[in-house]
C-alpha positions in Angstrom: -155.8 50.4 -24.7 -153.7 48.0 -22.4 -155.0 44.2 -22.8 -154.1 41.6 -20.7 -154.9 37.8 -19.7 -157.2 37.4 -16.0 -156.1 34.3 -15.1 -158.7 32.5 -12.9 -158.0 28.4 -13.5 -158.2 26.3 -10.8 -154.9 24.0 -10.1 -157.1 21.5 -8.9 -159.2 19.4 -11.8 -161.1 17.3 -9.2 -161.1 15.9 -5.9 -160.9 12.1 -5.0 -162.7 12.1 -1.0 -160.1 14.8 0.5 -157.3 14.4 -2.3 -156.9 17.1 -5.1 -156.6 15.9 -8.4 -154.5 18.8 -9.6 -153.0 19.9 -13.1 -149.2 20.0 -11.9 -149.8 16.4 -10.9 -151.6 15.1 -13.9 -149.3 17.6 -16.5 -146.2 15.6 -14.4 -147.7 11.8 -15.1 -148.2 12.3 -18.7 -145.5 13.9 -19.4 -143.4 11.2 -18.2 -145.9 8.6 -20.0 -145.7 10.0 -23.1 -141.5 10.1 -23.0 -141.9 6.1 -21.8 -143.5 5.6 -25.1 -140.8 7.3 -26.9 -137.9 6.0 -25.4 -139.8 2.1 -26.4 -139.4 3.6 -30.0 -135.6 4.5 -29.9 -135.2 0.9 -28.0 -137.2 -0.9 -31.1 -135.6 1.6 -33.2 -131.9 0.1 -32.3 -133.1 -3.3 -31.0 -131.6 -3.0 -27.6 -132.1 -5.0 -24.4 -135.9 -4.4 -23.6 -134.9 -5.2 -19.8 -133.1 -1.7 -19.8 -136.2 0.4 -20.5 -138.2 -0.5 -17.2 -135.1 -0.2 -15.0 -134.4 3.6 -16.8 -137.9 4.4 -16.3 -137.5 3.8 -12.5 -134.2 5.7 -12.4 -135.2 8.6 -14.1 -138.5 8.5 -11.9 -136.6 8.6 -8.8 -134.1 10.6 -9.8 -136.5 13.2 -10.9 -138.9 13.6 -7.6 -135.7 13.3 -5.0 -133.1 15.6 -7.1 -135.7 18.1 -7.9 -136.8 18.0 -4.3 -133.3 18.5 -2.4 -132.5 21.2 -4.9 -135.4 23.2 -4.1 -135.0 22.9 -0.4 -131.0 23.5 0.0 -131.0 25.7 -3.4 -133.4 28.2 -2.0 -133.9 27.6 1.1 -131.2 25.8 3.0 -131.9 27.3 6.5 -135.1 26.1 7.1 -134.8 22.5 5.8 -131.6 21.9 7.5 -133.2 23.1 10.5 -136.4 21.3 9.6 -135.4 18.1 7.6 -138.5 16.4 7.9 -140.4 19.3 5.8 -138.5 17.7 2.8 -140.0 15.0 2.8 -143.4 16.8 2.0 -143.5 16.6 -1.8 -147.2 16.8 -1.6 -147.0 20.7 -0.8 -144.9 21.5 -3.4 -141.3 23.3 -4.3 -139.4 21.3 -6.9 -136.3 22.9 -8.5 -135.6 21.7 -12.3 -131.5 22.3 -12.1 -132.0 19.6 -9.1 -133.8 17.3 -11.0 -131.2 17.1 -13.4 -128.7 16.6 -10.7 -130.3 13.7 -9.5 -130.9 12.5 -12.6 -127.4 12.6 -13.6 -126.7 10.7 -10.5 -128.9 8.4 -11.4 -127.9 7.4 -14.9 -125.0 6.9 -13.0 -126.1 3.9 -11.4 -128.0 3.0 -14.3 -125.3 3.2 -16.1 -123.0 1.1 -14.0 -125.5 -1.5 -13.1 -127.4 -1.8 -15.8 -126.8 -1.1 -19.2 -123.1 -1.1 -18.6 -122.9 1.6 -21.3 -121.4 5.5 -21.3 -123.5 7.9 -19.3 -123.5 9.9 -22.7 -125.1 6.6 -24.4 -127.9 6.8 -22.1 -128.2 10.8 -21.7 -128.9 10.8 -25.8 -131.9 9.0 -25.3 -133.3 10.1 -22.6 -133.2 13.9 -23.2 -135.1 13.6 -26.5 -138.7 13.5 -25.0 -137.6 15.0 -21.9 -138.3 18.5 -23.6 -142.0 17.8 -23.9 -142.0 16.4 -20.2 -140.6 19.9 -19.1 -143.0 21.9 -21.1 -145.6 19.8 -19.8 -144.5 20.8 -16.1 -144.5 24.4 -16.7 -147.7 24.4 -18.0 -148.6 23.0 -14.4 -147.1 25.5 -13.0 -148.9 28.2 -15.1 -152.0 26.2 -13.9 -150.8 26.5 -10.2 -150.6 30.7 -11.0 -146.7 30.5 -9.8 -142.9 31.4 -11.4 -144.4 34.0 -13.7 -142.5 37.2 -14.8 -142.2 41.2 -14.2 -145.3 43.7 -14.6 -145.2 44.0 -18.5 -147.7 46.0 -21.1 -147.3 43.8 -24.0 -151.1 42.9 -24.6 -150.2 39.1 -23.9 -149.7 40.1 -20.1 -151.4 37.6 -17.7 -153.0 38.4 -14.5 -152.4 36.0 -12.0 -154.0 35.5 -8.5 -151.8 36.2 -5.7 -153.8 35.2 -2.7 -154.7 31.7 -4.8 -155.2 29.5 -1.3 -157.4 32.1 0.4 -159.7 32.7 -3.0 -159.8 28.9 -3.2 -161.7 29.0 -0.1 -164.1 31.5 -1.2 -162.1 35.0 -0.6 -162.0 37.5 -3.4 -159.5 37.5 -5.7 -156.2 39.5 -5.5 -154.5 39.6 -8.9 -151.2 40.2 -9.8 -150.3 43.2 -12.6 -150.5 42.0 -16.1 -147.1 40.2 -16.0 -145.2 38.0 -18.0 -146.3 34.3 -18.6 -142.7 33.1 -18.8 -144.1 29.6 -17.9 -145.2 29.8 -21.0 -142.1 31.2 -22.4 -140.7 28.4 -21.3 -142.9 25.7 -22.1 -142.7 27.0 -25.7 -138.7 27.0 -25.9 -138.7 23.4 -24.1 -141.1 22.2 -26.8 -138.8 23.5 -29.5 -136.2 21.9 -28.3 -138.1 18.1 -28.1 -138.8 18.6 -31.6 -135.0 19.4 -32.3 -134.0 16.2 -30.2 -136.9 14.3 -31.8 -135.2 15.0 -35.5 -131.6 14.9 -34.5 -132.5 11.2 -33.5 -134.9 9.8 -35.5 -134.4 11.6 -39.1 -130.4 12.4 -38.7 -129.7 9.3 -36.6 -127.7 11.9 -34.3 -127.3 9.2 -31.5 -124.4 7.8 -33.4 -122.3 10.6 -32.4 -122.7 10.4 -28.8 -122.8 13.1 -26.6 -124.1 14.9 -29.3 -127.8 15.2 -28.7 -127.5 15.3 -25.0 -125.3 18.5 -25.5 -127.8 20.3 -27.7 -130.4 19.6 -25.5 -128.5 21.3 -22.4 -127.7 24.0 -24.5 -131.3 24.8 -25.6 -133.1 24.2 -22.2 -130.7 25.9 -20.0 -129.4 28.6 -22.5 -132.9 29.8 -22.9 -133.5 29.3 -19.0 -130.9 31.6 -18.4 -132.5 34.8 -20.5 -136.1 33.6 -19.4 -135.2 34.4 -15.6 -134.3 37.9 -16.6 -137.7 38.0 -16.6 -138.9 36.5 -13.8 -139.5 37.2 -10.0 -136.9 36.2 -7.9 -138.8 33.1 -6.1 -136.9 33.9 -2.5 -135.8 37.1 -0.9 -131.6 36.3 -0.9 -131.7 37.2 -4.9 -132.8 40.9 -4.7 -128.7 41.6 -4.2 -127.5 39.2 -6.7 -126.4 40.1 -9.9 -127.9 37.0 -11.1 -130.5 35.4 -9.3 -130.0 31.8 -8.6 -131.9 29.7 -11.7 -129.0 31.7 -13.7 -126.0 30.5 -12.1 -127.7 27.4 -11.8 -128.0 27.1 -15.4 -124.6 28.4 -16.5 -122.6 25.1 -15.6 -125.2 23.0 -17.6 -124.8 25.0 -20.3 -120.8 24.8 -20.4 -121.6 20.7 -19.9 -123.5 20.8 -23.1 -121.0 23.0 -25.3 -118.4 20.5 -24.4 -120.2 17.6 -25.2 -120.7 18.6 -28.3 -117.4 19.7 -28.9 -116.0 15.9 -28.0 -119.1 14.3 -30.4 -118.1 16.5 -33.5 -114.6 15.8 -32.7 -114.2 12.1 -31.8 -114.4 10.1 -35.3 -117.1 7.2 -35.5 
């Protein structure tokens, strides 16, 4: 007998006078709390500049929100926001693209890099990627939450329903649910976590940081490599992809991956 997840969770948690509280928000804040806390550890850990923490936060912050942003905007839907470019400034109703986000935060380690800690990009990247796994688990979770970026019809028994229609049922229409499909933001969010706990060892227990590059590499490796065979079983999120071979959040991930076999290759090669 088929078996299969209805999904019928609200994204929104509460509401503050006319402002939704919602999960994806909430998932985003801790997320990024709880890797603030961590990095404090690693900067205790090697008794670094406490001045530099604050300043990465901020750059990672910003780098985050506006990378993310633009990459979801002229990744998937250039047109429009060229021809609209004040829709991109409206965060608040959503479309944030993960390969962007790292973009921009690449861009702006960059800056950190040459204005404030006046260390390698590498040095920096080692750190920061450790807890950035549980950030982006946290984040798909919002997005299972929001009932959006799931997978193909499936009849594994661990198939979710999701609802389609999830703006007009939130203002008291019936629901219209999705076939059982795949809950690849949990997928995801599962592979993502595996991966902190990875970065989490390699720097803490195996003091990994001292080859550097090395951490940062594995990380890329592990979150894009696995993004890469997740999409094969997810919708396409715009129409342009039907005709690809494949879809955008593949090719996207591709050059990350090379990025992070190469840095690996330099960190096992270059002597201490």
């Amino acid at each position: 007998m088929l078996s299969y997840v209805t999904w019928t969770v609200d994204p929104a948690i509460f509401e503050i006078g006319s402002r939704e509280i919602r999960w994806y928000g909430v998932m985003f804040a801790v997320g990024f709390a709880i890797g603030y806390m961590i990095v404090n550890q690693m900067w205790k850990k090697e008794n670094l500049n406490p001045a530099w923490i604050d300043s990465l936060l901020i750059y990672t912050v910003l780098g985050t929100v506006i990378g993310a942003r633009l990459g979801h905007c002229l990744f998937y839907n250039p047109g429009y926001y060229l021809a609209h470019p004040i829709e991109i400034l409206k965060v608040w109703e959503g479309g944030l693209a993960s390969h962007g986000g790292t973009l921009g935060i690449i861009v702006a380690i960059y800056f950190y890099s040459k204005k404030v800690s006046h260390k390698s990009m590498l040095w920096a990247f080692d750190k920061l990627v450790v807890p950035t796994g549980l950030v982006a688990a946290m984040i798909r979770f919002g997005n299972l939450m929001n009932h959006e970026i799931y997978g193909h019809a499936t009849d594994l028994p661990w198939g979710f329903r999701f609802i389609e229609n999830l703006h007009a049922w939130r203002m008291g229409a019936e629901p219209v649910f999705s076939p059982p499909s795949h809950p690849t933001q949990i997928y995801e969010a599962l592979c993502y976590l595996l991966t902190f706990i990875l970065c989490m060892w390699l720097y803490f227990k195996k003091e990994a940081y001292k080859k550097e590059g090395l951490i940062f590499g594995i990380f890329m490796i592990c979150i894009f490599g696995s993004r890469f065979f997740i999409e094969m079983l997810k919708n396409n999120q715009e129409a342009f992809e039907e005709n690809m071979t494949l879809n955008m959040g593949q090719w996207l991930s591709i050059p990350f991956v090379i990025l992070g076999g190469w840095c690996i290759w330099r960190a096992l090669k270059k002597k201490n």
